[in-house]
Every structure is written in structure tokens, then in C-alpha cells.
C-alpha positions in Angstrom: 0.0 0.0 0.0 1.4 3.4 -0.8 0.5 6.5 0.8 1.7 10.5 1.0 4.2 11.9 3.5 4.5 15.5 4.0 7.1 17.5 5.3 7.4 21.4 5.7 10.5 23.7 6.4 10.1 26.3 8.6 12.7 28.5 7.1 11.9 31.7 6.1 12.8 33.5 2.4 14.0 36.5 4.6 14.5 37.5 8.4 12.1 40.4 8.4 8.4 41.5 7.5 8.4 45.0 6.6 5.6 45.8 4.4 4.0 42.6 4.3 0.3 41.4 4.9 1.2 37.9 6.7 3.8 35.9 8.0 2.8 33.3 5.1 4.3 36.2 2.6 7.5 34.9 3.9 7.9 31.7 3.8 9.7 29.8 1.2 7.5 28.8 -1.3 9.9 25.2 -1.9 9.7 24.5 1.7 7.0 21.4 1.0 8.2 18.0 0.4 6.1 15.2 -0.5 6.9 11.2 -1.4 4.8 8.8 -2.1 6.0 5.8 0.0 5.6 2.3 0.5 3.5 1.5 4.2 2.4 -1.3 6.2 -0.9 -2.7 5.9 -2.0 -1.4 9.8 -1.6 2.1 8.2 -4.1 1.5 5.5 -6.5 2.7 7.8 -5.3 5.5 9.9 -7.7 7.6 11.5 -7.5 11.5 11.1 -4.8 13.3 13.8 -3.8 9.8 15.1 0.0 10.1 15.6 3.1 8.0 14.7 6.4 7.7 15.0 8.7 6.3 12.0 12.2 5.2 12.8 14.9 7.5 11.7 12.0 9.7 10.2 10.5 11.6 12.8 6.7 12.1 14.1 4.2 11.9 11.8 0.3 12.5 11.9 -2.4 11.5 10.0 -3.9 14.9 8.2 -7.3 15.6 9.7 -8.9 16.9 5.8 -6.6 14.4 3.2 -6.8 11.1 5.0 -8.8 8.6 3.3 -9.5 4.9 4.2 -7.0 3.3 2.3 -5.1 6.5 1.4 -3.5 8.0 4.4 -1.8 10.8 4.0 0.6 11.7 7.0 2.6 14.7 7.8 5.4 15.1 9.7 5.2 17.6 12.9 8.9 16.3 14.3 12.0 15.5 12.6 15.0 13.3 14.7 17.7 15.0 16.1 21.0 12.9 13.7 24.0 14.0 16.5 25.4 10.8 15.7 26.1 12.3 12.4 27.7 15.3 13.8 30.5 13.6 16.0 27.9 14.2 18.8 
């Protein structure tokens, strides 16, 4: 079964909001990621907002207006911390 994992950057496109009409002028527009992956069978049905944790991946959960039964569609809130990459 496949289904849709979503990630968003919080980076900004600049440090400062003179001028503008929202915060959302700001961010960077390339900031969404989305794959279409390969999941177990128990996630076929996830229920909207449940949460989940995926190994090496971060948190993920299910989004409340794009889940379907048998099309999840998850997005992650929480990336892991990779100090062991670092020397840390």
C-alpha cells in the first residue's frame, strides 16, 4: 500500500516582514516535500490526527482533511535530532 508523507520547512525566504500582509508572505514557497512511499498494511486505515512515529524519520500524523481509508496521507510535525552524524 502506498500513501503520502508530507514535510514542511520552517525556514523563512528572509528574516524580516516589513511591508507585508502575513507571516505566510514569507515563507519559502519550496519548503513542501512530498513522497509517495511504501507503508504497512495497519496504516491503511489510519484515522485522522492519530500520531506516529517512523524510525529514523520523525513524528508523523495523520492529516485531519486528506486522509482517506485506504489513502492515508501523513505529515510530519517532528523531525530526529541525527547527533550521531555530527560527532555528537
Amino acid at each position: 500500500m502506498t500513501g503520502e508523507l508530507a514535510s514542511i520547512s520552517a525556514r523563512a525566504q528572509t528574516a524580516t516582514l516589513r511591508g507585508r500582509h502575513s507571516v505566510l508572505d514569507d515563507l519559502n514557497p519550496h519548503s513542501k516535500e512530498g513522497i509517495t512511499a511504501c507503508l504497512v498494511l495497519s496504516l491503511c486505515n489510519a484515522q485522522p490526527e492519530k500520531r506516529f512515529r517512523f524510525e529514523r524519520h520523525g513524528y508523523f500524523v495523520a492529516d485531519r482533511r486528506d486522509t482517506r481509508p485506504g489513502k492515508p496521507v501523513l505529515n510530519r510535525t517532528v523531525t530526529l535530532r541525527e547527533s550521531w552524524t555530527k560527532g555528537g
